[in-house]
N, C-alpha and C positions, 0 to 999 in steps of 0.2 A: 128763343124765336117767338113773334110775334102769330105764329099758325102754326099749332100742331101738323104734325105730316098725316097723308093720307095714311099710308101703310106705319106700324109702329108697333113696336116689339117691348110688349110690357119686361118690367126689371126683373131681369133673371140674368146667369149668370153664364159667360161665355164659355165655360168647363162644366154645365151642365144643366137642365132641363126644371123648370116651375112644374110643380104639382100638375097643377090642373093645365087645361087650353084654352086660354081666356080670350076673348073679343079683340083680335088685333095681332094676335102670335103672329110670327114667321113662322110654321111649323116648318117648312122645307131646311130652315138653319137649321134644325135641329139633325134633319139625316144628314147632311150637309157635313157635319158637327161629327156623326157618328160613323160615315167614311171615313172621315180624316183620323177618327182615333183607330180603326180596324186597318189602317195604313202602318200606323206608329207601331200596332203590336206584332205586324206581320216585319217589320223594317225590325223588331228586336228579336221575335224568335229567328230569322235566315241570320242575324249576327253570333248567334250560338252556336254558328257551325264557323271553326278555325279558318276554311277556307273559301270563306265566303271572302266578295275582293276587299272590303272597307277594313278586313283583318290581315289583308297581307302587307308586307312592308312596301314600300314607296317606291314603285320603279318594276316591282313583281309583275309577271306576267297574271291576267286570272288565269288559275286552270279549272274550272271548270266552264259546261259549255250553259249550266241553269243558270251560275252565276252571272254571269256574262247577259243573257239574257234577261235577268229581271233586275241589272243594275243600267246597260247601257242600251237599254232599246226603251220604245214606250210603255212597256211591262212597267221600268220604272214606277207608274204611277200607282203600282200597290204597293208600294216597296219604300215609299219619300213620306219616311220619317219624319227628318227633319223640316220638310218641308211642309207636313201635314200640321206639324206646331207653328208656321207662320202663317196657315190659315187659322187656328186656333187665336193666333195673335189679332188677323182683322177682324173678327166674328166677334172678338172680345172689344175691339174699340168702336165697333158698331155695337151693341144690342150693349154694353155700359153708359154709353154715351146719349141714343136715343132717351132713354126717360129725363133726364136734364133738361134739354134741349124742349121736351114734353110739358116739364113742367115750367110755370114762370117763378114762382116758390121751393126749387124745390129744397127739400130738409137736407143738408148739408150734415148737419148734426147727427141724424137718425143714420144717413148715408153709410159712413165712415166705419162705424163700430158695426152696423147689419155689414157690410163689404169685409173687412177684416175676421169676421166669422164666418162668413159663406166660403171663404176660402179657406180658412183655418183650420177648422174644424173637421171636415174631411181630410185635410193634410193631417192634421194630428191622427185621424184614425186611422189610416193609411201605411202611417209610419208605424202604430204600434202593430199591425201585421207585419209590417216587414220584419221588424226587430224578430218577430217569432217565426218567422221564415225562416230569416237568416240561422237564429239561435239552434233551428231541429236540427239540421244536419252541419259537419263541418265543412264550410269551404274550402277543401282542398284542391286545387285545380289540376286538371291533368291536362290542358294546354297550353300552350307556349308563351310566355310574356309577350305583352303588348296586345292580346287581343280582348275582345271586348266584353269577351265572360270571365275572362282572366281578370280584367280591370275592374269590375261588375263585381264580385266576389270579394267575400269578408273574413279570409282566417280567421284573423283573431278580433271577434267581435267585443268592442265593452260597450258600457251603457251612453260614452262619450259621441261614439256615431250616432247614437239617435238626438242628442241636445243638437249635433251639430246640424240634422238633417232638419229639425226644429226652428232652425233658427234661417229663417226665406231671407234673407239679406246678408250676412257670410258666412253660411256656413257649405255644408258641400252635402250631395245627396248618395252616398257610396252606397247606403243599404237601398236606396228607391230611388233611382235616377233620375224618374221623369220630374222631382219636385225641382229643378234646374231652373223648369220653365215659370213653376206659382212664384218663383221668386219675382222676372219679369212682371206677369199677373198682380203683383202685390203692387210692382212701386208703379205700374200704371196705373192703377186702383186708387193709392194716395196720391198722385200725380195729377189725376183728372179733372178739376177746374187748370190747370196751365193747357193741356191737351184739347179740352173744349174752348176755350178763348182761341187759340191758336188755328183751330181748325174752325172757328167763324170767322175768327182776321182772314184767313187765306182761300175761305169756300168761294169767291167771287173769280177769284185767281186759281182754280184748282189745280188745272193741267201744269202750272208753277209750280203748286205745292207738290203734286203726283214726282215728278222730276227731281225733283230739290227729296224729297221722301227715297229713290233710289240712290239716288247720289249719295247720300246717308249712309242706304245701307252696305253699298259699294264700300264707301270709306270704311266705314266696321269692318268687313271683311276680308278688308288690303290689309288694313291693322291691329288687327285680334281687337276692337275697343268694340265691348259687346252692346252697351246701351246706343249706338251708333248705327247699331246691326238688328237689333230686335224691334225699338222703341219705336222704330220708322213704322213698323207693319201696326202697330196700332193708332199712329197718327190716321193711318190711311182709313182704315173702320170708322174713325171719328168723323175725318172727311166723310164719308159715305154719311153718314148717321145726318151732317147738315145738310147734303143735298140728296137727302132721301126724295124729297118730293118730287126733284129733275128725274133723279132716277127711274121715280116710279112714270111722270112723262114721258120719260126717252122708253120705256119699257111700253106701256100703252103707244105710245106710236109704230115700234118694232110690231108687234102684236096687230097692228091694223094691218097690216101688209100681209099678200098671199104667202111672200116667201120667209114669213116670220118663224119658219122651225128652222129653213137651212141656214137663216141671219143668226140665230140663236145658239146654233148648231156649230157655227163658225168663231163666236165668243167661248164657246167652251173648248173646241178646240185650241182655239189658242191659248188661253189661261190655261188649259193641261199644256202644254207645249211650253210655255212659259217657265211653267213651276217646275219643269225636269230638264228643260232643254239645256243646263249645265252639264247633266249625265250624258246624253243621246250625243255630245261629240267626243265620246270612248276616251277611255284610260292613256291611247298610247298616243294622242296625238299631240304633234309638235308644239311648243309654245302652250300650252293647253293650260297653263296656271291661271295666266291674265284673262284668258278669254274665258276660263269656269267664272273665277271670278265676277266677272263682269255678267253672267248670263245669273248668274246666284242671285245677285242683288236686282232680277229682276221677280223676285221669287213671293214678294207682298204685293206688286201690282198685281202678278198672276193668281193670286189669292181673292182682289178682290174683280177681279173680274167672272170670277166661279160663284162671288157670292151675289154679283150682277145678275148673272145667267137664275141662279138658287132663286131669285125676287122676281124675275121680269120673266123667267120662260114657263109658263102655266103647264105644259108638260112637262119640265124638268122637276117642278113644283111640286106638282102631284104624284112624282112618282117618291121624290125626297119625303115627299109628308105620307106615302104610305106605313100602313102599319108595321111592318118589319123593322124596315129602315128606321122609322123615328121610336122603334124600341133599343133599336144598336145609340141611336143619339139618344135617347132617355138616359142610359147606363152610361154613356160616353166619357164621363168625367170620371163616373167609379172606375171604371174599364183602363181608363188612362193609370190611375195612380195603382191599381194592385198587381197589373200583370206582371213588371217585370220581378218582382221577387221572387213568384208565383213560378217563373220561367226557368229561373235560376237554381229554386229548388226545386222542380221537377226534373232538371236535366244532372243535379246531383241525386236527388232517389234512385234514377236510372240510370248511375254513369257505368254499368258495366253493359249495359244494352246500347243498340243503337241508336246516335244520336236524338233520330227522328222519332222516336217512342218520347222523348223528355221533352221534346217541341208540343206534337200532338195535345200529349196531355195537360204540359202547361198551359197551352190554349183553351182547352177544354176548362180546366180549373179557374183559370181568370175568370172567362164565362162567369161561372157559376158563384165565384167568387162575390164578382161584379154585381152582380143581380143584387145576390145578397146584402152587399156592401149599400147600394144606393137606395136597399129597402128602407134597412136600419138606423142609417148613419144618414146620405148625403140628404134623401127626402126631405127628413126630419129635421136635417140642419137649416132647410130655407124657410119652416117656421120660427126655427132655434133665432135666426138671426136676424128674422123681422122684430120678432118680440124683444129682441136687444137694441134694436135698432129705434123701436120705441121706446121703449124703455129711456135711453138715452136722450131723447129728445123732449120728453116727458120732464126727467132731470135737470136738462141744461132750462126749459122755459120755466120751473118750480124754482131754479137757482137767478136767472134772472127777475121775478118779480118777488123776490126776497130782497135785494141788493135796489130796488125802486123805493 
C-alpha cells in the first residue's frame, strides 16, 4: 500500500504479546487475545468432567442443569473454545499481515525464518513440558471411552508422541492438544504473500469477499475439509489489515455521534451472538444439524466484528488495554500451549478426590505455569527470532553479492 494506515500494530505475533508497547500497538488486541485464551482453558477444564454435554453420546439428553446452562444459553460465551481459536485465527491475519502492507520493502528473507521461530520455539518448549507431565503420572483413565479426558490421555507414552506432536504439518497433538491449531498458524505464516495479494485483489469488493469467506467456511464444515474451515478466518484478519484505514473511518464517525456506545454496544452484541448462536438453539432441536451448521460458519465474521468493536470502541479499548486484562493477554499464548497437560495431570494427582479439586488446581498451575513459561521461553523467543530473522537476511544479501 501506497499509505501506511492510520492505526497499526507493529510485528508481533497473533499467539502472543512484543516486549515492549511501542508507538502504534493495539494494546486493546492484546486483552482481546487474552479473553479468548481464559475461554479455551475454561471450555477444557468443564470437558474433564464425563458429564459435561460435548462428552455424552449423540442424541443423550444433558443431565445436568450447569451443563446446560453454560453450553446452551449466552453463558456459552465463556465456554466457546473452539470458537475462541477462530478469533485467534482473525487477530492472526490481521496484526501478521499489517506490517507487509506497512512496509513497501519488506524482508521477505528475514520474515520467514524470524516467523517459523516465533512460533516454534514455544511449541518445542511447550511440548517438552508436556512430555513430563504426561511421563509423572500413569494415564490410566477411570472414564468411559469417548470422552474427552479419556481421548486426552496417554497410557502408554514413548518418545514417538512427542516427534509426532513436533512435527505442525502431520503429525497429531495427543500429549498437548492445543498444538492442533500452530499447525493452521504455521501454513498461514508460509502462506502469506498468496493471502496478502488476495486480500488486496478483493478489498475493493470486500462485502464479496466477507460472503465468499463463510461460504468457505460453511463448505469445511458440511465436509470435515479443514483448510476450508479454518483458512477463511484468516483471510478475513488480512481483509481487515487492508482496510484498516476505512475501518478506522467508519470508527471515528461512529464515535462522532451521541449514540456511539449503544451503536457500539449493539456490534458486540452481535458478534457475541454470532460467534455462539450455533449453541443458543439447544441440543434437542429438530433438523438442528444443517441449521448449527450454517450458524458455525458464521463464527470468523463474528470474530471480526469483536475485533471492529476491540479498534473503534474507545471504551471497550480502554478497558481491553487495562492492566489485568493485557497481563491475561501478555501470557495468552504461554497460557494457550501449557494448560491442558497441566489439567490432565492435576486431575490424575487427584483422581480419588473430587473431581473439582483437579479443575481448581490445574487452573491454578497453568497460571503460574504460564507466567513462568512466557518469562523464560516465549519473551526471550521474540528476540531469539528477530536475531535469526536477521541473521538470515544478513546471509542471503552476503550470498547475493558474492554470486555479482
Amino acid at each position: 500500500m501506497s499509505n501506511t494506515p492510520r492505526t497499526t500494530v507493529h510485528e508481533r505475533e497473533p499467539d502472543g504479546t512484543a516486549p515492549a508497547a511501542p508507538s502504534g500497538r493495539l494494546p486493546a488486541l492484546d486483552g482481546l487475545r487474552g479473553i479468548a485464551a481464559l475461554a479455551v482453558v475454561l471450555h477444557h477444564t468443564l470437558l474433564l468432567n464425563p458429564l459435561w454435554p460435548a462428552n455424552l453420546p449423540s442424541g443423550e439428553p444433558v443431565t445436568t442443569t450447569t451443563g446446560w446452562l453454560l453450553d446452551y444459553t449466552p453463558l456459552k460465551l465463556f465456554t466457546a473454545g473452539w470458537e475462541a481459536v477462530m478469533l485467534f485465527f482473525v487477530l492472526s491475519g490481521l496484526v501478521v499481515t499489517l506490517p507487509v502492507l506497512a512496509k513497501k520493502n519488506f524482508d521477505w528473507v528475514a520474515y520467514y525464518p524470524r516467523r517459523v521461530a516465533r512460533l516454534g520455539i514455544p511449541v518445542a518448549g511447550s511440548l517438552v513440558l508436556a512430555y513430563i507431565w504426561v511421563a509423572i503420572i500413569p494415564q490410566v483413565t477411570n472414564q468411559p471411552d469417548g470422552t474427552w479426558f479419556t481421548n486426552s490421555s496417554t497410557p502408554n507414552l514413548t518418545w514417538q508422541y512427542f516427534a509426532r506432536a513436533v512435527d505442525l504439518f502431520g503429525g497429531d497433538g495427543q500429549i498437548n492438544n492445543p498444538v492442533w491449531s500452530l499447525r493452521w498458524e504455521m501454513l498461514f505464516s508460509l502462506a502469506l504473500p498468496v493471502f496478502v495479494i488476495l486480500a488486496l485483489a478483493l478489498r475493493r469488493w470486500w462485502l464479496l469477499a466477507l460472503l465468499l469467506a463463510v461460504g468457505s467456511t460453511w463448505v469445511g464444515l458440511r465436509t470435515g475439509a479443514d483448510s476450508f474451515t479454518y483458512l477463511p478466518a484468516f483471510f478475513i484478519g488480512a481483509l481487515m489489515a487492508t482496510k484498516l484505514d476505512h475501518v478506522n473511518a467508519f470508527a471515528d464517525r461512529i464515535n462522532a455521534r451521541r449514540s456511539r456506545h449503544a451503536i457500539w454496544a449493539g456490534v458486540v452484541l452481535l458478534g457475541a451472538f454470532m460467534l455462539i448462536a450455533s449453541w443458543l438453539i439447544g441440543p434437542e432441536f429438530s433438523g438442528s444439524d444443517e441449521l448449527r451448521v450454517g450458524l458455525r460458519a458464521l463464527t470468523p465474521l463474528a470474530g471480526a466484528l469483536l475485533v471492529l468493536a476491540a479498534i473503534g470502541w474507545r471504551w471497550l479499548a480502554a478497558v481491553l488495554a487495562s492492566r489485568p486484562i493485557r497481563f491475561i493477554g501478555t501470557i495468552s499464548f504461554s497460557l494457550y500451549l501449557v494448560h491442558v497437560p497441566i489439567l490432565i495431570f492435576s486431575v490424575y494427582l487427584f483422581i480419588s478426590l473430587p473431581l473439582i479439586v483437579g479443575q481448581i488446581v490445574g487452573v491454578v498451575i497453568s497460571v503460574i505455569v504460564a507466567v513462568g513459561f512466557w518469562w523464560a521461553l516465549e519473551a526471550r523467543s521474540h528476540g531469539w527470532s528477530r536475531s535469526i530473522g536477521i541473521w538470515a537476511s544478513a546471509l542471503y544479501a552476503r550470498s547475493l553479492d558474492r554470486s555479482r
